[in-house]
ZATI-780163 format. One record per residue (C-alpha): residue number from 1; chain; y negated, z negated, x. Coordinates in steps of 0.02 Angstrom, whole numbers. Last residue first. Layout:
N
NODE	NUM	A	Y	Z	X
...
***
This chain:
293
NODE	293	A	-9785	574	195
NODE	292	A	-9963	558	116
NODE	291	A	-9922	496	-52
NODE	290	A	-10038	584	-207
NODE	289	A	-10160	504	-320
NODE	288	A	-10289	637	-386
NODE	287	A	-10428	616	-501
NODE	286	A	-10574	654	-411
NODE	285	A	-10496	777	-290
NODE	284	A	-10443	882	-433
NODE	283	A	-10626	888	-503
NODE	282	A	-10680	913	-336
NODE	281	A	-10570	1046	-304
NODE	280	A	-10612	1142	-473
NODE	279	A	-10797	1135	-398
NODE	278	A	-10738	1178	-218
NODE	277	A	-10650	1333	-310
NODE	276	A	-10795	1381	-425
NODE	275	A	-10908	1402	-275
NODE	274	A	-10779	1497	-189
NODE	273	A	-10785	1618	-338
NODE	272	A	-10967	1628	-328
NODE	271	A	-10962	1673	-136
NODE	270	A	-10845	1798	-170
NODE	269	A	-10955	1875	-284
NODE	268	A	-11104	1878	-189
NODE	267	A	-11012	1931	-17
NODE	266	A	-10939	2074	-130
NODE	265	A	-11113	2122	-180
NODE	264	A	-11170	2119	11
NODE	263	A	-11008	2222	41
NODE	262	A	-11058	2361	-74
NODE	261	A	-11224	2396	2
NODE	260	A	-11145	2419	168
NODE	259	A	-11005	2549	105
NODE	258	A	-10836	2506	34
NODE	257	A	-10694	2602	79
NODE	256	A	-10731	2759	111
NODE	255	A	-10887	2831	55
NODE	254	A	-10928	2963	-84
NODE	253	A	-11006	2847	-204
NODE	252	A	-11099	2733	-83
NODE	251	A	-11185	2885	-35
NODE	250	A	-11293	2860	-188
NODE	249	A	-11380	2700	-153
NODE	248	A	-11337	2540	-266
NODE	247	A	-11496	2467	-340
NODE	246	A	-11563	2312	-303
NODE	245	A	-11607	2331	-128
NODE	244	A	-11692	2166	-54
NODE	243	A	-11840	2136	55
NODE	242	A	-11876	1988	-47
NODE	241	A	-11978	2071	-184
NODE	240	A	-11841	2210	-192
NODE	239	A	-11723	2074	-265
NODE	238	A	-11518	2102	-211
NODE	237	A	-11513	2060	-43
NODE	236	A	-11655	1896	-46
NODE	235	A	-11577	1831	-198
NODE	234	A	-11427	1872	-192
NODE	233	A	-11381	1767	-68
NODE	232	A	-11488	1611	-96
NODE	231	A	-11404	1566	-268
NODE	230	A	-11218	1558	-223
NODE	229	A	-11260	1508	-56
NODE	228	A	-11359	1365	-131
NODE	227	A	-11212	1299	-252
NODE	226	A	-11101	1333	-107
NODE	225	A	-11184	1192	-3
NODE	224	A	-11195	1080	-173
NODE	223	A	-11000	1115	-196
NODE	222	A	-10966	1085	-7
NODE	221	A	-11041	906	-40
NODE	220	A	-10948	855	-178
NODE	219	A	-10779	922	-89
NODE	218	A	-10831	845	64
NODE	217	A	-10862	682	-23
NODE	216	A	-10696	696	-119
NODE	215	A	-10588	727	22
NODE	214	A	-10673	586	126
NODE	213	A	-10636	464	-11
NODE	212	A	-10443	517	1
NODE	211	A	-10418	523	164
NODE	210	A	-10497	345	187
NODE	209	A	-10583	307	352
NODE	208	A	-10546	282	543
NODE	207	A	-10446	435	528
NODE	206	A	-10269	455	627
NODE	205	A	-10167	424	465
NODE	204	A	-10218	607	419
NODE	203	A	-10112	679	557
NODE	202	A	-9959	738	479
NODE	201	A	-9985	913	577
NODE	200	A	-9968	1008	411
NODE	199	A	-10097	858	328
NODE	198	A	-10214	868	491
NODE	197	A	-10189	1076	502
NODE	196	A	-10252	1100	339
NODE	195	A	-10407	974	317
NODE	194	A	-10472	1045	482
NODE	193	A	-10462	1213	387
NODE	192	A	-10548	1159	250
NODE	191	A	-10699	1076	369
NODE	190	A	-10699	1247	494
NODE	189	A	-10721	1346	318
NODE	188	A	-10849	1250	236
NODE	187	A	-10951	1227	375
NODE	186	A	-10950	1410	434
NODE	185	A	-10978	1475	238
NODE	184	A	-11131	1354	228
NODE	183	A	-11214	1427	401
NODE	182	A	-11186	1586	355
NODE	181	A	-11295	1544	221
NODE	180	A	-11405	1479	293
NODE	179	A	-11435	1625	404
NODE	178	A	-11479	1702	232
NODE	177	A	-11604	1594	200
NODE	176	A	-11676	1602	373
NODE	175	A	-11727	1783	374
NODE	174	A	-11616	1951	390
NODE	173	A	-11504	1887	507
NODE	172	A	-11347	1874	393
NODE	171	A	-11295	2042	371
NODE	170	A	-11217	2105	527
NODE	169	A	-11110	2279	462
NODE	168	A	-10988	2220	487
NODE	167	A	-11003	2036	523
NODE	166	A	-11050	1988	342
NODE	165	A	-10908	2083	259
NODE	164	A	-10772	2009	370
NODE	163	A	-10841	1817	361
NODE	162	A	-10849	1823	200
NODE	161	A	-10664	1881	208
NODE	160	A	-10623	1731	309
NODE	159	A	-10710	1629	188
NODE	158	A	-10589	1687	25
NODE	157	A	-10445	1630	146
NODE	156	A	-10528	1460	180
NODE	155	A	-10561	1430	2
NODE	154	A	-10397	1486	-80
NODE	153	A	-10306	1381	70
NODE	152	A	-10392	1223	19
NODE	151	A	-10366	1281	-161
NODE	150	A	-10165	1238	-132
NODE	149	A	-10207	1075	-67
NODE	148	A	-10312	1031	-211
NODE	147	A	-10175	1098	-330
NODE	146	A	-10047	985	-222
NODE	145	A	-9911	1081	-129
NODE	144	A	-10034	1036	4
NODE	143	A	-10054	841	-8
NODE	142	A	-9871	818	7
NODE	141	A	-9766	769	-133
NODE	140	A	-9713	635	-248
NODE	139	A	-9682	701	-433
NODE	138	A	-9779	629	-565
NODE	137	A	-9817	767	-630
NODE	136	A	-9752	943	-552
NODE	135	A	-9797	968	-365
NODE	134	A	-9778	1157	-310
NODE	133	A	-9645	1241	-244
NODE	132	A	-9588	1337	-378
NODE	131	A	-9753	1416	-425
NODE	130	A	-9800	1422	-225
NODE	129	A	-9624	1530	-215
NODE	128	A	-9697	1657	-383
NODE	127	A	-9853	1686	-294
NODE	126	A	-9756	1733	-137
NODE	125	A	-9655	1861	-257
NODE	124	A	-9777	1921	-351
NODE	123	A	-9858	1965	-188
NODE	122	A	-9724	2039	-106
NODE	121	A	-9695	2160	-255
NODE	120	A	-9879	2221	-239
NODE	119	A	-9853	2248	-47
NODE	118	A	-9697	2359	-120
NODE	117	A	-9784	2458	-212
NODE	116	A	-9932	2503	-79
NODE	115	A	-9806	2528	46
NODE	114	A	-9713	2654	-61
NODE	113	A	-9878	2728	-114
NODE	112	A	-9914	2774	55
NODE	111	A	-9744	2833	91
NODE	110	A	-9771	2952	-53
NODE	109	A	-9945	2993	26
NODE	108	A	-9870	3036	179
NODE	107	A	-9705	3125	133
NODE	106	A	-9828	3263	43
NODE	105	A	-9880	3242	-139
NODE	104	A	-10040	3285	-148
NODE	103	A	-10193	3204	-185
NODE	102	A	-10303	3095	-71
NODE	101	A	-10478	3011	-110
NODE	100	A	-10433	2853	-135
NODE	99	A	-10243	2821	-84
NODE	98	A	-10275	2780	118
NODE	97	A	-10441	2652	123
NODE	96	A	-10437	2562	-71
NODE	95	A	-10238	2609	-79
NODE	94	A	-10209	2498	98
NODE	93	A	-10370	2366	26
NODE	92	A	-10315	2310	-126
NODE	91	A	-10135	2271	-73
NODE	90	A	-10175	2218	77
NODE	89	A	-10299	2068	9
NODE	88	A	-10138	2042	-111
NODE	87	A	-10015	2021	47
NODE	86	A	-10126	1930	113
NODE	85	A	-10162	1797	-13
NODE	84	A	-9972	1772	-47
NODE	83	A	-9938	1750	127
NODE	82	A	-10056	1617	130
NODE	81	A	-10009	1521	-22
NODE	80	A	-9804	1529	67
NODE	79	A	-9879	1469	240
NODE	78	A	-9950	1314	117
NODE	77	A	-9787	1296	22
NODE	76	A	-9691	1329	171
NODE	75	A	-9802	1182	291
NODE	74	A	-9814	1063	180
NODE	73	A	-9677	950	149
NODE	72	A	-9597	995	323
NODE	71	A	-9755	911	400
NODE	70	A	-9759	989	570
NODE	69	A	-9667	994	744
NODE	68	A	-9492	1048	672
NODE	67	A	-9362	919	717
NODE	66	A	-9341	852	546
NODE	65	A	-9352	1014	459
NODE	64	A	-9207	1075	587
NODE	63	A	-9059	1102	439
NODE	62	A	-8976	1255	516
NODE	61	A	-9029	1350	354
NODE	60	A	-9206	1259	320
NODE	59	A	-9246	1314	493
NODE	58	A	-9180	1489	471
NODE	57	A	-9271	1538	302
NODE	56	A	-9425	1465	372
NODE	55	A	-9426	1562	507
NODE	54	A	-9376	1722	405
NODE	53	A	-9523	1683	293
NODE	52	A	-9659	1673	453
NODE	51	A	-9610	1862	528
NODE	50	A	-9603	1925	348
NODE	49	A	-9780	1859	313
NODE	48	A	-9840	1907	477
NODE	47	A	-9761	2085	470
NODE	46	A	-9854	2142	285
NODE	45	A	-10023	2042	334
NODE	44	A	-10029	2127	511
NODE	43	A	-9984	2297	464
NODE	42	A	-10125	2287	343
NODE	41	A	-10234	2236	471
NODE	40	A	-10173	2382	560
NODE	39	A	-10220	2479	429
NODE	38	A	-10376	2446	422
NODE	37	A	-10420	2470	602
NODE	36	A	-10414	2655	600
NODE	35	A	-10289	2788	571
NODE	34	A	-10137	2745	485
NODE	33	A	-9998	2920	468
NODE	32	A	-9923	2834	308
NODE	31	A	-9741	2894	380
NODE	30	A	-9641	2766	471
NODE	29	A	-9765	2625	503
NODE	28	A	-9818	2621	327
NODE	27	A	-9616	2637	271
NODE	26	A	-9597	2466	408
NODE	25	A	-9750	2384	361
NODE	24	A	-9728	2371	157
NODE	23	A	-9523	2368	176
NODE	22	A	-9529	2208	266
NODE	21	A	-9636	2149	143
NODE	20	A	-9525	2171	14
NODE	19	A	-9363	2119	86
NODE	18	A	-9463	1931	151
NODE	17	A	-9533	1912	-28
NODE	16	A	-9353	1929	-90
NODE	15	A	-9279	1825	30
NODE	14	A	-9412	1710	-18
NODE	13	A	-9387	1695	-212
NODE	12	A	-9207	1712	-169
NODE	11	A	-9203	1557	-68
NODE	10	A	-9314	1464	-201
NODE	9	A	-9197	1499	-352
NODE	8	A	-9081	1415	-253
NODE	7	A	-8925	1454	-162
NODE	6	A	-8894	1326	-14
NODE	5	A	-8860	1387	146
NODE	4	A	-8825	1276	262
NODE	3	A	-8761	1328	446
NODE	2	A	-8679	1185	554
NODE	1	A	-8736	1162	733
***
């Protein structure tokens, strides 16, 4: 079986994303001294990025993108948004968990800031891949190196981390509006996704019904779902009239991480920015002609 290996500014661009994380996990593993969950998930996002690049990397250099069991024209741009997404949610969250708080300059807090550099690096450098991957005008492509494509993965990624600050501490069973709510980020999320693996697993001819209508209806409707999230949340956790605490409490200050009250703000936010996402989706979705291939 010949070996290809064609230089690119694409190659490097993941060889380099590849180096980078592979430093990340393997000076955190060496010397940051991780204690609790956290860093394992950061472990997870470092190594599963690398882990996922390399494959890539060897398919595309022994030339088996037509034997490979997905959609070759969207699988490494959407494994590439991904990786891109973790490696940033690690990079916030390693210094946010093992940096705040410490001083010194001991082998474990330089190997610390090691992995948090280099997680940085990764991300640039995954950000910079979906950059060149990406459909220019009037260029035929798959439906994920497409800007809706790409906010797909924005949305179900942003979901999952809903999903993290909801469930820990359980937020969502305060009353039926915020149920709701859950129930708007489980839709969303399980409809994205399902949109993911049918245009990876080149299944999108299987529907009884347009692709391209049914993107735009879900897209209107998971804007008016958000819409309501959006408003709902903070609502009954932020107002004191619906059970609500509007101020911040003062052990939040001295807390790892972020405390309870903390996550129901982030939970607001994020659930604003996903609104904005499936708006800017729908706007795409509206006007987009792409090729299904």
């Amino acid at each position: 079986m010949p070996v290809v290996l064609r230089s690119s500014p694409l190659l490097w661009t993941r060889v380099a994303a590849m180096v980078f994380a592979c430093v990340a996990f393997s000076v955190a593993l060496y010397g940051a001294n991780l204690t609790h969950g956290t860093g394992d998930w950061c472990i997870f996002c470092w190594s599963f990025s690398f882990v996922g690049t390399l494959l890539i990397i060897l398919v595309e250099m022994f030339g088996l993108q037509t034997r490979a069991p997905v959609s070759w024209k969207n699988f490494p741009i959407t494994f590439a948004c991904y990786a891109s997404l973790l490696c940033l949610s690690a990079s916030i969250i390693f210094p946010l968990y093992f940096l705040k708080g410490y001083s010194g300059r001991d082998e474990m807090i330089n190997c610390r800031i090691v992995s948090t550099v280099f997680s940085c690096l990764a991300t640039i450098a995954y950000l910079s891949e979906v950059s060149l991957s990406k459909a220019r005008p009037g260029e035929v492509a798959g439906y994920m190196a497409t800007a809706p494509g790409l906010l797909k993965v924005c949305e179900t990624f942003v979901a999952c981390i809903i999903f993290v600050f909801i469930s820990e501490p359980v937020s969502y069973d305060q009353n039926a509006a915020t149920q709701w709510c859950l129930a708007v980020y489980c839709i969303c999320f399980i409809l994205s996704a399902a949109i993911i693996v049918m245009c990876v697993g080149e299944c999108t001819g299987c529907l009884p019904f347009s692709f391209a209508r049914f993107l735009s209806t879900y897209a209107l409707l998971a804007v008016g779902l958000y819409l309501s999230a959006t408003i709902i949340w903070p609502i009954y956790k932020f107002d004191n009239k619906h059970g609500g605490q509007s101020h911040r409490p003062n052990h939040c200050g001295s807390s790892i991480g972020l405390c309870p009250w903390d996550k129901l703000l982030a939970i607001s936010v994020l659930s604003a920015l996903n609104f904005i996402l499936y708006l800017a989706d729908l706007i795409y979705s509206a006007r987009l002609v792409f090729v299904t291939v």
